[in-house]
Backbone bond lengths (Angstrom), bond angles and torsions (degrees), N, CA, C in turn:
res aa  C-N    CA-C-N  psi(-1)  N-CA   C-N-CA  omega(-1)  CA-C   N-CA-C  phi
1 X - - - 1.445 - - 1.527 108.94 -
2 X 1.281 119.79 138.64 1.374 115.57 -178.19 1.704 116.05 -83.40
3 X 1.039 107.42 -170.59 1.726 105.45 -162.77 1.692 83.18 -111.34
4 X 1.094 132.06 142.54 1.221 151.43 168.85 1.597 130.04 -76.70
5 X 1.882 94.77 -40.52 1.227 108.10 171.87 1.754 120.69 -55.09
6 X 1.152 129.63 136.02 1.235 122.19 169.51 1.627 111.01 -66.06
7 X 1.298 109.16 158.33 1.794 97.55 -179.60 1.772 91.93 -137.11
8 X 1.621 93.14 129.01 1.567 95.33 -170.67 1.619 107.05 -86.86
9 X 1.383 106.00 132.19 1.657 118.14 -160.15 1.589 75.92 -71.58
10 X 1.328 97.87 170.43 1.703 131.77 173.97 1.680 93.54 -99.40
11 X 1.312 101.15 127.18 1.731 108.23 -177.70 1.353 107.38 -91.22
12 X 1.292 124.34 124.25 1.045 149.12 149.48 1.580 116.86 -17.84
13 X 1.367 103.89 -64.62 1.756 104.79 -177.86 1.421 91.98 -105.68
14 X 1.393 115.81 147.95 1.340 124.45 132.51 1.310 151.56 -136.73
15 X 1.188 126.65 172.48 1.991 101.05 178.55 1.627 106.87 -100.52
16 X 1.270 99.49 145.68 1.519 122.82 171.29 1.390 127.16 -107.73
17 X 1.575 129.68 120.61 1.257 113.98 176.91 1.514 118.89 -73.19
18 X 1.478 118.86 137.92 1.638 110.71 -148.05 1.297 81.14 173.40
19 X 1.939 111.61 151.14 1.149 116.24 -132.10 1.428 94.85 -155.34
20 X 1.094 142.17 166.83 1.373 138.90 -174.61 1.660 105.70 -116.69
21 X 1.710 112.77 149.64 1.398 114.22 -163.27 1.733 86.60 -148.95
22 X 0.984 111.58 110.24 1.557 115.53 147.09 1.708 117.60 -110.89
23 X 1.338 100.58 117.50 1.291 125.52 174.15 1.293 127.73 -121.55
24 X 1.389 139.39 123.61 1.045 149.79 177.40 2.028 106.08 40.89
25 X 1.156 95.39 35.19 1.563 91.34 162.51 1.503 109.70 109.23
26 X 1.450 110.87 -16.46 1.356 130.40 157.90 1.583 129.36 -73.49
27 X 1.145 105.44 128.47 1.912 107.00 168.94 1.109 98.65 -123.76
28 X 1.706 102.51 111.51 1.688 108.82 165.74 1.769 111.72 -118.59
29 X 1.251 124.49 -177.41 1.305 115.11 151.09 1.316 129.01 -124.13
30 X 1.410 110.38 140.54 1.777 106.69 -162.24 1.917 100.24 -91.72
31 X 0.934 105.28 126.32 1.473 105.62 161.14 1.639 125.58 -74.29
32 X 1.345 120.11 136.47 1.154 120.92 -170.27 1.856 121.51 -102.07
33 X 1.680 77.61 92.04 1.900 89.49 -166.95 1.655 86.85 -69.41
34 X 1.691 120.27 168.39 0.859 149.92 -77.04 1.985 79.62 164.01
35 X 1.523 112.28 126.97 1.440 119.88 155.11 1.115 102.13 -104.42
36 X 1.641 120.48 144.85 1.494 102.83 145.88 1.508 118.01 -124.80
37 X 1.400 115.17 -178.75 1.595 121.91 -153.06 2.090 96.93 -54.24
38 X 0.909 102.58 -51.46 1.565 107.82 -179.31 1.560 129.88 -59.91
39 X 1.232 94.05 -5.34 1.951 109.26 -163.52 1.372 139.50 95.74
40 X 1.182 94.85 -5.16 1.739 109.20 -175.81 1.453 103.49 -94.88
41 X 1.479 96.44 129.47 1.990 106.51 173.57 1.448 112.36 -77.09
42 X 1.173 122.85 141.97 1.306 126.11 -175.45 2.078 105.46 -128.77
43 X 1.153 95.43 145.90 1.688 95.10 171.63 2.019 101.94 -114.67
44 X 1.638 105.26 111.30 1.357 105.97 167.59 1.583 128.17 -56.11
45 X 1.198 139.33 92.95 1.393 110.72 -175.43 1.961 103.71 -111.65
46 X 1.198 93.79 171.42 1.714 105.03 -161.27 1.621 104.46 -129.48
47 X 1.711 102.57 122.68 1.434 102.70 169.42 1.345 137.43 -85.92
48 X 1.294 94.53 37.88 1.814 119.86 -172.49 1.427 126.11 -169.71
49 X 0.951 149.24 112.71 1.300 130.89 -176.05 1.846 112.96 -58.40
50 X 0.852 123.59 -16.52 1.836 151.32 150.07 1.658 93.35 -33.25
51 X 1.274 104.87 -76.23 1.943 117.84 -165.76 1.394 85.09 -66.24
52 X 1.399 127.78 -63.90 2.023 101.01 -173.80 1.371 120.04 -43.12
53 X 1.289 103.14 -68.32 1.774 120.86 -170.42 2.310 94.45 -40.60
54 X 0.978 101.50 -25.59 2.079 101.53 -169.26 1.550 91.17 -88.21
55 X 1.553 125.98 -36.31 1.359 114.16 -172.94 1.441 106.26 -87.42
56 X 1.373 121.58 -43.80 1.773 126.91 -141.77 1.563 93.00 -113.42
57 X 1.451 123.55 -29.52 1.828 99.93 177.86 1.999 84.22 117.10
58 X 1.551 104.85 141.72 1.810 108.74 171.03 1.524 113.93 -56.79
59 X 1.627 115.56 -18.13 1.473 107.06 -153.42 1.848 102.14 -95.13
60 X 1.791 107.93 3.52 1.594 106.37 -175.49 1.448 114.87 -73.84
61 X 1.100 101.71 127.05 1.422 131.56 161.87 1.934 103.86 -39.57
62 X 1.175 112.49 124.67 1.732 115.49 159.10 1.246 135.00 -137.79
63 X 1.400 133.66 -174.23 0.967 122.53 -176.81 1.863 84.94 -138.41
64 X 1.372 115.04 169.44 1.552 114.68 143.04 1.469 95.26 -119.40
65 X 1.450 86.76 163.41 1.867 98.05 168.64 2.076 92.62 -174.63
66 X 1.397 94.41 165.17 1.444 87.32 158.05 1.590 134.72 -61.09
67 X 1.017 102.41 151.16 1.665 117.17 179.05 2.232 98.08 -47.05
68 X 1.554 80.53 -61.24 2.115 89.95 -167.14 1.352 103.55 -39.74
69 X 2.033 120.83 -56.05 0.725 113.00 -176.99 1.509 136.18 -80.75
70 X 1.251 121.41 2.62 1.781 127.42 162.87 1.620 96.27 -67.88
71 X 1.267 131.40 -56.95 1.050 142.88 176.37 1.850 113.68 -19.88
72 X 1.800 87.48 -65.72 1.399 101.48 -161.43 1.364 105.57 -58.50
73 X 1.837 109.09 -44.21 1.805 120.63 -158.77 1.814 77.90 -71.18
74 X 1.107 138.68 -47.86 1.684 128.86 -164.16 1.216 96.98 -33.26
75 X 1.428 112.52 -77.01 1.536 148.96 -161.98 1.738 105.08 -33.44
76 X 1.630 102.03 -58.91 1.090 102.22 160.71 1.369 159.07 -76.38
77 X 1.569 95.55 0.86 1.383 124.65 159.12 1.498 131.37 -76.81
78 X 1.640 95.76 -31.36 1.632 105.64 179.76 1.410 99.90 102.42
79 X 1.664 114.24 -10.29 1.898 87.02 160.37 1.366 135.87 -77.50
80 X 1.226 111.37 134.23 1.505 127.30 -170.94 1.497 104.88 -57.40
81 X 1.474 133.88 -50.55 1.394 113.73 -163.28 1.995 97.26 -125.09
82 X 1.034 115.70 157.78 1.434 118.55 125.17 1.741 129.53 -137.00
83 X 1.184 80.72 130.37 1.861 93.94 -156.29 1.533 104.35 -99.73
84 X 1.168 119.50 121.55 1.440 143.23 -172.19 1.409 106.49 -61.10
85 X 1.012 145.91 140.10 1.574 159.10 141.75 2.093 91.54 60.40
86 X 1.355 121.50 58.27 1.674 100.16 176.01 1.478 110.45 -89.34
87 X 1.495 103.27 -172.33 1.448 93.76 -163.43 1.437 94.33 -91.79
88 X 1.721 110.43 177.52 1.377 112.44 -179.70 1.414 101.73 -89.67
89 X 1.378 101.49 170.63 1.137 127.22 -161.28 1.478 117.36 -126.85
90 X 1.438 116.76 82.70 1.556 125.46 -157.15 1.514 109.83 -36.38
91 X 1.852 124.45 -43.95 0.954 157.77 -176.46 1.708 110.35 -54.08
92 X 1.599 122.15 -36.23 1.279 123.63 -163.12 1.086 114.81 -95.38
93 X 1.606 123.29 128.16 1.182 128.57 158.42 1.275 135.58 28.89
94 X 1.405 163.17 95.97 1.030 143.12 162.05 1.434 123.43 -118.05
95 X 1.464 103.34 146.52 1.463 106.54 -171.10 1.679 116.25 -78.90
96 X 1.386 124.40 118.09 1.439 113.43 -167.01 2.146 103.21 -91.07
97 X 1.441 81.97 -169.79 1.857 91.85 177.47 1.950 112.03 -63.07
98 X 0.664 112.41 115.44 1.546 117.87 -167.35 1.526 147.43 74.37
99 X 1.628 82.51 28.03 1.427 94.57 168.61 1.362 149.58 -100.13
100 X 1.848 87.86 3.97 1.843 97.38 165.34 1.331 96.81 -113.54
101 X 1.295 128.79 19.00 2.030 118.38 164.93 2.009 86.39 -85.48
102 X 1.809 108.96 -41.99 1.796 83.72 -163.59 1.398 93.93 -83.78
103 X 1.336 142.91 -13.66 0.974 118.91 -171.72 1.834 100.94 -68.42
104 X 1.203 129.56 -75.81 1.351 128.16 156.83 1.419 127.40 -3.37
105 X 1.662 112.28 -45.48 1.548 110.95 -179.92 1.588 89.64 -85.91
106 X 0.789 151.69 -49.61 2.137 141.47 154.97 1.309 125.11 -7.36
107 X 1.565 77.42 -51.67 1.860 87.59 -177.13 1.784 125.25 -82.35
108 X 1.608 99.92 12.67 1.396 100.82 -165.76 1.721 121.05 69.08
């Protein structure tokens, strides 16, 4: 008998809030880990730019990339989770209207 329940695939692409850094001649992008109450870093990622803009605010910064690979760069960072579509967090950060022109004019 088959299972009825739908089973939600693991998405392939997703978006990441992540931010642009030019430093000393470098352009990289920083991903925006995530504390949580217990100590463990987490990376939020979003299966829509829809699910960011409802958690993080219109003005967040993203990236897409694959799911494997947010994973992998986590892994190799030492963050403990990245958690697929979580809820927002009234409390967190948000990026307002002009804050990657000063972040950019900062960065030289």
């Amino acid at each position: 008998m088959a299972d009825a329940t739908p089973r939600q695939r693991t998405p392939e692409l997703v978006f990441v809030p992540a931010h642009p850094r030019n430093r000393g001649g470098r352009h990289d992008v920083i991903f925006e880990v995530r504390g949580l109450p217990d100590g463990r870093r987490m990376l939020p990622v979003f299966t829509s730019t829809e699910r960011l803009v409802d958690a993080l605010g219109p003005v967040q910064p993203w990236v897409s990339l694959p799911l494997s690979k947010a994973s992998e760069l986590m892994g190799r960072a030492g963050v403990d989770l990245v958690v697929v579509d979580p809820p927002a967090d009234q409390d967190a950060a948000r990026w307002q209207d002009g804050d990657i022109e000063a972040l950019l004019r900062s960065q030289g």
